[in-house]
Every structure is written in structure tokens, then in C-alpha cells.
C-alpha positions as CSV (number, residue, x, y, z in Angstrom):
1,X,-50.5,189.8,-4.1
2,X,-52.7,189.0,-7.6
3,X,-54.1,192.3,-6.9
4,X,-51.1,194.2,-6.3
5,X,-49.5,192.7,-9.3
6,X,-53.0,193.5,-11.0
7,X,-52.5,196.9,-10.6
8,X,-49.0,198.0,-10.4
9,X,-46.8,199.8,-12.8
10,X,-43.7,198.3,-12.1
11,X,-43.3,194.2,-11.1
12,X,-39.7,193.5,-10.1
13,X,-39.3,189.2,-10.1
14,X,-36.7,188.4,-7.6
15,X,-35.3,185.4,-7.6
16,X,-37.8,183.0,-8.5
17,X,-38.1,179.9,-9.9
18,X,-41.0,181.0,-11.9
19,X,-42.7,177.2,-11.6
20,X,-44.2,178.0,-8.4
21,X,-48.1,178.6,-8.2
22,X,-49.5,180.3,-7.4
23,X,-46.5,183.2,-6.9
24,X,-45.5,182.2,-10.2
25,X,-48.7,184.0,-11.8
26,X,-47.8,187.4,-10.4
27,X,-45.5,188.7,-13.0
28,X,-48.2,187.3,-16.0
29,X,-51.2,189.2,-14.1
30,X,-48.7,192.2,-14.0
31,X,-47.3,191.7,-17.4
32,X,-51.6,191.6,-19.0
33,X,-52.6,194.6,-16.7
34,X,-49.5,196.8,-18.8
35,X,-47.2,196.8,-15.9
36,X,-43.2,196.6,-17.2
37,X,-41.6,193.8,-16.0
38,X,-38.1,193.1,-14.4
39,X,-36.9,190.2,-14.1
40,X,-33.9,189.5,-11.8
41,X,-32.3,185.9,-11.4
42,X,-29.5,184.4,-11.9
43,X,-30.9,182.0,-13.9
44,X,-33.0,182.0,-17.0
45,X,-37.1,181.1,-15.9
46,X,-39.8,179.8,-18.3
47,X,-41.0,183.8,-17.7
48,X,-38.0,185.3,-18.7
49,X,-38.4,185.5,-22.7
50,X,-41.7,187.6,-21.6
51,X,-40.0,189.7,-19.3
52,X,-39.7,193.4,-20.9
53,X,-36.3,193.6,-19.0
54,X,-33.8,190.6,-17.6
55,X,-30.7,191.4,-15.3
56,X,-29.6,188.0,-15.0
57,X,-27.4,187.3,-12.5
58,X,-27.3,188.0,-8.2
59,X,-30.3,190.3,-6.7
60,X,-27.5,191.3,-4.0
61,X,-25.6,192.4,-6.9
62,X,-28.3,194.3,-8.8
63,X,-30.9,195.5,-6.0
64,X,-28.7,198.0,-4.8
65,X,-27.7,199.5,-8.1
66,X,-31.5,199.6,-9.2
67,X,-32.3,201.9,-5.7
68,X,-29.4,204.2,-6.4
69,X,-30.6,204.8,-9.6
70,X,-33.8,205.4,-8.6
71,X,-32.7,207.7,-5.8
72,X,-30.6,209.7,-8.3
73,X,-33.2,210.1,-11.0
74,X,-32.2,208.1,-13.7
């Protein structure tokens, strides 16, 4: 997982606490190797002022509206 995060373009955090380690470093490694970050939760984390993008609020709720979007092109 560090070196998937190390290497991807995209991270999507799912919610996550974002105080356990050592999952809690993936979205940092991603964030340092350029990836864009999403962070969705329904809570604020102690990652989510870093996050480039914050859908706060149910994953059930978002997920499926980030895949359609995705499968329409937009």
C-alpha cells in the first residue's frame, strides 16, 4: 500500500480516522509523490486541511456519484 500510494495519481481517503499508523501515512506518501488527494469522511481528520479536495459527509453517498462521473467523462 506505501508503494501504491507512492506512486499513484489519484488517492481517494475513505473513511478514515486518519490517526491510524501505519494506513494513516498513505494519503501523506501520496500527497509528497504529487498525487491529488480526496478526502471523503464524514468528519473532519487531522489530514483534511492538506487534502487538495474534501467531500465531507457519507462515502455511500458520494462513491457512487464520483463513478458516474467518471464513467460519463466529467
Amino acid at each position: 500500500a506505501i508503494a501504491a500510494s507512492a506512486e499513484c495519481d489519484v488517492f481517494l481517503s475513505v473513511g478514515t480516522s486518519s490517526v491510524v499508523y501505519p494506513a494513516a501515512e498513505l494519503p501523506d506518501t501520496a500527497l509528497a509523490s504529487g498525487a491529488c488527494v480526496v478526502e471523503v469522511n464524514p468528519q473532519t481528520t487531522p489530514f483534511t486541511a492538506r487534502a487538495h479536495f474534501v467531500l465531507q459527509g457519507l462515502s455511500g453517498v458520494f462513491l457512487p456519484v464520483l463513478l458516474d462521473a467518471l464513467k460519463s467523462g466529467v
